[in-house]
C-alpha positions as CSV (number, residue, x, y, z in Angstrom):
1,X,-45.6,-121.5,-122.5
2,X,-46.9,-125.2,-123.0
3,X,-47.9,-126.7,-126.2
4,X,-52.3,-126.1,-126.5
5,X,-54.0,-129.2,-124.8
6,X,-50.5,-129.9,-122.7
7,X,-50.8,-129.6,-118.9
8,X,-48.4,-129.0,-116.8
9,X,-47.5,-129.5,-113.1
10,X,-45.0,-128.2,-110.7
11,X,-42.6,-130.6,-109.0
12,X,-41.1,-130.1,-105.8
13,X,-38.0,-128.0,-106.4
14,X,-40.4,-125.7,-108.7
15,X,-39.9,-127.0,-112.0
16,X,-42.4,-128.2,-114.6
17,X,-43.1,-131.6,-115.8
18,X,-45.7,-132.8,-117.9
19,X,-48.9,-134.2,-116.6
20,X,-49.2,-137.8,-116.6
21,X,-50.8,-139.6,-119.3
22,X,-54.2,-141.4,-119.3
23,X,-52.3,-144.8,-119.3
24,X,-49.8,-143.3,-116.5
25,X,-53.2,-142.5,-114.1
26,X,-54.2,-145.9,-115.1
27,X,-51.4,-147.3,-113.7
28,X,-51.5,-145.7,-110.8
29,X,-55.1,-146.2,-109.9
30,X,-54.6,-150.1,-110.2
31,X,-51.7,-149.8,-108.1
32,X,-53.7,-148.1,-105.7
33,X,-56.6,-150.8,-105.7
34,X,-53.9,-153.8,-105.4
35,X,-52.3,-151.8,-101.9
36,X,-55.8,-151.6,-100.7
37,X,-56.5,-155.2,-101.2
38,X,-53.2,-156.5,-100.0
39,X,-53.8,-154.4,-97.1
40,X,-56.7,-156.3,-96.1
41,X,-55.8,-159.2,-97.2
42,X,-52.8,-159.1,-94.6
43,X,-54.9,-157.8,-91.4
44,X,-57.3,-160.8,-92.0
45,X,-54.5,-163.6,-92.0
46,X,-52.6,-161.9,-89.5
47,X,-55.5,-161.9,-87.3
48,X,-56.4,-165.5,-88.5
49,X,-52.5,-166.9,-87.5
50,X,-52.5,-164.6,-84.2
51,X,-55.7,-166.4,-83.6
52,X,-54.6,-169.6,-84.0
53,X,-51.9,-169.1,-82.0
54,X,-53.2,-167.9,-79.2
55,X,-55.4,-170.4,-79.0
56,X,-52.6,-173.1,-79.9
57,X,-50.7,-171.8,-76.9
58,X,-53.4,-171.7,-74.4
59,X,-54.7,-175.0,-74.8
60,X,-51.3,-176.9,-74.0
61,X,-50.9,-178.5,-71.6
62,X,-48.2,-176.8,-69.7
63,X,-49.8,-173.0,-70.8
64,X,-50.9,-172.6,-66.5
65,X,-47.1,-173.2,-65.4
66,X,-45.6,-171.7,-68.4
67,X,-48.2,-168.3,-67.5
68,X,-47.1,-168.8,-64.2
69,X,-43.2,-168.5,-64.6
70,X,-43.4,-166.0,-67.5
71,X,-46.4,-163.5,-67.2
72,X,-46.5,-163.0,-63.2
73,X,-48.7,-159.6,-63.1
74,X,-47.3,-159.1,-59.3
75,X,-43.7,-160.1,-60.6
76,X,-44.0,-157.6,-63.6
77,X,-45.4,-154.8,-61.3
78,X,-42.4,-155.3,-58.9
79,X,-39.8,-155.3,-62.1
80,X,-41.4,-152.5,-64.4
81,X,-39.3,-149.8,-62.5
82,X,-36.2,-151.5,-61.7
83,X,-35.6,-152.7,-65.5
84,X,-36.9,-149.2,-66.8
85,X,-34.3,-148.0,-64.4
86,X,-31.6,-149.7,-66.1
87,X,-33.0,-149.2,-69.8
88,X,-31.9,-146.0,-68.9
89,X,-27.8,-146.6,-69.1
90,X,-28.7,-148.7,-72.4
91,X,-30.1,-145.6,-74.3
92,X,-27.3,-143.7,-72.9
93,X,-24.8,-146.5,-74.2
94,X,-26.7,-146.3,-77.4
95,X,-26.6,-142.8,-78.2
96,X,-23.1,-142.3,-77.2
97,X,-22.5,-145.6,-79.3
98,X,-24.5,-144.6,-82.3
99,X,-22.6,-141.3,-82.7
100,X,-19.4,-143.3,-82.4
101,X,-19.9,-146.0,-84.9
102,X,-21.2,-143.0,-87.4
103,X,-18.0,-141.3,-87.1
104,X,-15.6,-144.1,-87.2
105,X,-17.8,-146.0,-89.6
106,X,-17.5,-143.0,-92.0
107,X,-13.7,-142.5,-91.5
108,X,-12.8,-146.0,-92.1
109,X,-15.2,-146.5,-95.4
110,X,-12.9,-143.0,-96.2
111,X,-9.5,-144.2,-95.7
112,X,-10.8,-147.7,-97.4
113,X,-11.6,-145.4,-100.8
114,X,-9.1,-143.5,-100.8
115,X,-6.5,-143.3,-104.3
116,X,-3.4,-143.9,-104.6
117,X,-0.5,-146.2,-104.2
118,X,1.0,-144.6,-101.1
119,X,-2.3,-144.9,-99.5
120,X,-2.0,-148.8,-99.7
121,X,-0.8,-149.3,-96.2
122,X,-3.9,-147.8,-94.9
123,X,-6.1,-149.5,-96.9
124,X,-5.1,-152.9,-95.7
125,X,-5.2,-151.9,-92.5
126,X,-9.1,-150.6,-93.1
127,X,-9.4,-153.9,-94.7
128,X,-8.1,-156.0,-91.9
129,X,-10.0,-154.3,-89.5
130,X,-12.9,-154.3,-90.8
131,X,-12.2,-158.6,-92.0
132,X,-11.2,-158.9,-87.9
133,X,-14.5,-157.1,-86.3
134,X,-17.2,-158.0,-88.5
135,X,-16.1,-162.5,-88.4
136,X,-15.8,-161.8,-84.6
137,X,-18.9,-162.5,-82.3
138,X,-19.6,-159.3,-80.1
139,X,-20.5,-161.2,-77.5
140,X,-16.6,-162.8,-77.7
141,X,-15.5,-159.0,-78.2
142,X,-17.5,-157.9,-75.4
143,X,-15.2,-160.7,-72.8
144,X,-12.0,-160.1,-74.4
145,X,-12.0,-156.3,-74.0
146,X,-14.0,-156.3,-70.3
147,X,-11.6,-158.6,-69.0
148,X,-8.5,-158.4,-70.8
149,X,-8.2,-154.6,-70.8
150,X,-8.4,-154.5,-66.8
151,X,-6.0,-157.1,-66.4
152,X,-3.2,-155.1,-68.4
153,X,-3.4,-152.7,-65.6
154,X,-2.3,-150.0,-68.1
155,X,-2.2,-146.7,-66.4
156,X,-5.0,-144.0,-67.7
157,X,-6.7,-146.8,-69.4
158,X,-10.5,-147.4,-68.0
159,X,-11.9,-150.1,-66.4
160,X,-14.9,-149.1,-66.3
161,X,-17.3,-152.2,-67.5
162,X,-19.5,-149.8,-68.9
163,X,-16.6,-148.0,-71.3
164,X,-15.6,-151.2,-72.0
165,X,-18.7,-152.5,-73.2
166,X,-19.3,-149.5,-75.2
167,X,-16.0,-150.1,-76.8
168,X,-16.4,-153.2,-78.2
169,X,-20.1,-152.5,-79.5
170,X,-18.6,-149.7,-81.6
171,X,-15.4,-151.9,-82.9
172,X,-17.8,-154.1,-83.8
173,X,-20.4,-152.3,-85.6
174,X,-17.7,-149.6,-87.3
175,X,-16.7,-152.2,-89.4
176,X,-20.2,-153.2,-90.6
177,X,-21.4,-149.7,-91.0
178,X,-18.2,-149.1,-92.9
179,X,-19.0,-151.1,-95.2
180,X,-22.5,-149.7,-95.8
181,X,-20.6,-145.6,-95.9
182,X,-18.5,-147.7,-98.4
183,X,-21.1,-149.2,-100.7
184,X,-22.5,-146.1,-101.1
185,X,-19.3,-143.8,-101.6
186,X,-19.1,-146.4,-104.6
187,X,-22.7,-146.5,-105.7
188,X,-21.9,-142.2,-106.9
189,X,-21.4,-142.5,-110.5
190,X,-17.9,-141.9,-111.9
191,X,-19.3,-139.3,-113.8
192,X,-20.3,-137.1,-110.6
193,X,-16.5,-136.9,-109.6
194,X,-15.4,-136.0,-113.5
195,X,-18.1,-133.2,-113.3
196,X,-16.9,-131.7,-110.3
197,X,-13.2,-132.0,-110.9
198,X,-13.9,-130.0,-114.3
199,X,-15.5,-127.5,-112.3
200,X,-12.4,-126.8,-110.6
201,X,-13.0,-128.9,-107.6
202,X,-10.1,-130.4,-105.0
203,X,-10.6,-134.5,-104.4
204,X,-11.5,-133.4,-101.0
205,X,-13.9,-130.6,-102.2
206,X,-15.6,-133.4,-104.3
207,X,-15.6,-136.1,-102.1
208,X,-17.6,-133.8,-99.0
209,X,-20.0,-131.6,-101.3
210,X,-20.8,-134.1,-104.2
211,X,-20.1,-137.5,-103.0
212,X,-20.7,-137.7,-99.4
213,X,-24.1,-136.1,-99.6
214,X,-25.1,-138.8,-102.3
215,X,-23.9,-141.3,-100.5
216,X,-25.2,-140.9,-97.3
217,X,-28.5,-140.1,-98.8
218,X,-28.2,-143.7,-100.8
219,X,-27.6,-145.8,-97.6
220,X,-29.7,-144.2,-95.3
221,X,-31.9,-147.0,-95.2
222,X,-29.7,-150.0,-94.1
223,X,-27.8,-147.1,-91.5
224,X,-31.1,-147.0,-89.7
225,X,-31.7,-151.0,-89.9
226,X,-27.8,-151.2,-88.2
227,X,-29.1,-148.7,-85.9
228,X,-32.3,-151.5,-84.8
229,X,-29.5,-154.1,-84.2
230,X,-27.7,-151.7,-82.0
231,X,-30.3,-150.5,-79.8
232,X,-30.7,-154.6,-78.9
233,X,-27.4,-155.3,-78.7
234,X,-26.3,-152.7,-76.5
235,X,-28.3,-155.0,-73.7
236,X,-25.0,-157.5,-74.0
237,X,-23.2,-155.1,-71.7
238,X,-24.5,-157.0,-68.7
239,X,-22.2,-159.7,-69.3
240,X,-19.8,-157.6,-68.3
241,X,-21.9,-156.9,-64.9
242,X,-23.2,-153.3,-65.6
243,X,-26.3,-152.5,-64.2
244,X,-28.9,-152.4,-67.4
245,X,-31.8,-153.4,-68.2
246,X,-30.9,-157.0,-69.0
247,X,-28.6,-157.1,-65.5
248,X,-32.3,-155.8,-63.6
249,X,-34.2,-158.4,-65.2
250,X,-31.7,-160.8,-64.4
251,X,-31.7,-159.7,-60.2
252,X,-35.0,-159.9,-60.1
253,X,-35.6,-162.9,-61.4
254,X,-33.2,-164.5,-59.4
255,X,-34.6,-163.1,-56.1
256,X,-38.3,-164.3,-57.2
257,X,-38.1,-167.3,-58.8
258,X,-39.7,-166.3,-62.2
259,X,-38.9,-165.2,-65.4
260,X,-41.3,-162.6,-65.9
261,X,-38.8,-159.8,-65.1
262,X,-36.9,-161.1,-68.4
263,X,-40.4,-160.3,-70.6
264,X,-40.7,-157.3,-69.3
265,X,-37.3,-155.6,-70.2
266,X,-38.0,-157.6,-74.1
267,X,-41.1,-155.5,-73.8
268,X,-39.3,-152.1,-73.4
269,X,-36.6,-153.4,-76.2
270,X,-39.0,-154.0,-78.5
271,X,-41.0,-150.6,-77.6
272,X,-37.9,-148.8,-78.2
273,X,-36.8,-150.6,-81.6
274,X,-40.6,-150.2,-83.2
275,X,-40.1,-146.6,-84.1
276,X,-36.8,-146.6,-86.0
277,X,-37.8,-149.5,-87.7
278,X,-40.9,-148.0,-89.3
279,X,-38.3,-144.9,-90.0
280,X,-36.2,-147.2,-91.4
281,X,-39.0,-148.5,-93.6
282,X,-40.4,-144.8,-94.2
283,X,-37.0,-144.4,-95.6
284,X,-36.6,-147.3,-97.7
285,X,-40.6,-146.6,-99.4
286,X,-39.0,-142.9,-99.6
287,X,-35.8,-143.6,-101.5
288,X,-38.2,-146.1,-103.8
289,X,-40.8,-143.0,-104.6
290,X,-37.7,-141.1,-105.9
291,X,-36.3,-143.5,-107.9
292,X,-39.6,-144.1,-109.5
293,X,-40.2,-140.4,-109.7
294,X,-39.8,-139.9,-113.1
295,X,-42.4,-142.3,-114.3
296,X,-45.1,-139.9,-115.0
297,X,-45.2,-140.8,-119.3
C-alpha cells in the first residue's frame, strides 16, 4: 500500500517507483521543447549548407567535365549490376569477418584479464598482439599476408586472395575490438565479482554469468561503431585482386574511361553502413535512457 496522495507507477521488470515530481515533469517537458527546437533548427541549416553547396558546386567552372567523368547516367546503368555483383562477396567477407573478430576479440580481451602470476606469459603475448595489429596499417597487413603467405608455399595453407584478405581484416580489427571486450570486462564493479564469489560462485562461473553479460551490454555501442568501419573496410580486399565491389568499379571504369562506376559502389557502401549506424546510435541514446533511469525525484 502507498502512502495517501503518493502515486505510484510500474517500471519495466514490474516493480513500483514513485511518480515523478512536479519539478521532475518540469524537467522533462523543457527537455522535450529544446529537442523539438534543436530539431528544426538542424533541418533548416542543413538544408541552408546543402543549398549552398549545391549551388557552390554547380556553378564552377569545371562542374560540366567534373558531371561528366563522375555522374555518367549511361556509365552508372552499365555498372549498377556488375558492382552489386561483387558487393555480394564483401557482405559475405563481412559477416564471416564480423563473427570472427567477435570471437577472437572476446578471447583475447579474456586471456588479457585474466589473474594470476602464471598467466603472465599470456598476457604479454595478448598485449603484444594487440600493440602489433592495432599500430599496423590494414592496408600494409592486407600486402604482407596476400603475398607473403603464398610465397611460403606452405603445404595446406590457402592461397586464396579472398582467405587472405579476410585474414588480415580480422587480425587487425581483433585487436581493436579487444580492447573495447576489455574496457568493459573492467568497467563491472569490483563489487559484482565479491558478490558472486560469496554466493558460491567459480571465477569462471562469475566471469560468464555476471561479468560478461555486463560487459557486453556496456560496450555495445562502440562494437556496433567497429562494425561500420568494417563493413567499409572489407572493400580493401581488392588490392589483393578479388573480385568485389571495389575490383567491379575499378574494371569498369577502366574499360569506359569514367569514374562513375567508383560512385556507384560508394553509393551501395554507404547504403549498407546507414542502418547499423543509426543502430549504433539507437544503442548509444538507449544505454543513456538507462543510466538516467532513475531520475524520476
Amino acid at each position: 500500500m502507498s502512502a495517501p496522495g503518493t502515486e505510484v507507477f510500474g517500471d519495466a521488470r514490474g516493480g513500483l517507483l514513485p511518480a515523478p515530481s512536479e519539478v521532475e515533469l518540469g524537467r522533462r517537458s523543457y527537455r522535450r521543447s529544446r529537442q523539438r527546437r534543436s530539431t528544426w533548427v538542424a533541418l533548416l541549416s542543413t538544408l541552408v549548407f546543402s543549398t549552398l553547396l549545391v549551388v557552390g558546386t554547380v556553378s564552377a567552372p569545371g562542374w560540366p567535365r567534373t558531371q561528366q567523368s563522375f555522374l555518367d547516367p549511361d556509365v552508372a546503368r552499365r555498372a549498377f549490376p556488375l558492382v552489386l555483383e561483387g558487393l555480394w562477396l564483401n557482405l559475405r567477407v563481412l559477416v564471416v569477418a564480423a563473427v570472427c573478430v567477435l570471437a577472437l576479440g572476446l578471447a583475447v580481451a579474456l586471456l588479457r584479464t585474466v589473474r594470476g602470476p602464471v598467466w603472465a606469459p599470456v598476457r604479454f603475448v595478448m598485449a603484444l598482439y594487440t600493440d602489433v595489429f592495432r599500430g599496423m596499417p590494414l592496408i600494409v597487413l592486407l600486402y604482407i599476408i596476400g603475398f607473403g603467405v603464398p610465397g611460403l608455399r606452405l603445404q595446406g595453407v590457402p592461397t586464396d586472395k579472398v582467405v587472405l584478405g579476410t585474414t588480415a581484416i580480422v587480425l587487425v580489427y581483433s585487436a581493436y575490438v579487444s580492447e573495447v571486450f576489455r574496457a568493459g570486462i573492467e568497467s563491472v564493479h569490483p563489487s559484482q565479482r565479491a558478490a558472486a564469489r560469496a554466493l558460491g560462485l567459480t571465477h569462471r562461473q562469475t566471469t560468464r554469468l555476471v561479468v560478461l553479460p555486463q560487459a557486453v551490454r556496456n560496450v555495445t555501442p562502440p562494437l556496433l561503431n567497429d562494425l561500420v568501419a568494417l563493413q567499409k573496410d572489407v572493400g580493401l580486399i581488392s588490392v589483393l585482386g578479388a573480385i568485389d565491389a571495389v575490383r567491379q568499379a575499378q574494371i569498369v571504369s577502366a574499360n569506359t574511361g569514367n569514374f562513375t562506376p567508383y560512385i556507384v559502389a560508394a553509393l551501395l557502401f554507404v547504403l549498407l553502413a546507414v542502418p547499423t549506424a543509426r543502430l549504433a546510435d539507437w544503442a548509444t541514446a538507449r544505454a543513456r535512457r538507462r543510466q538516467q533511469a532513475g531520475s524520476v525525484l
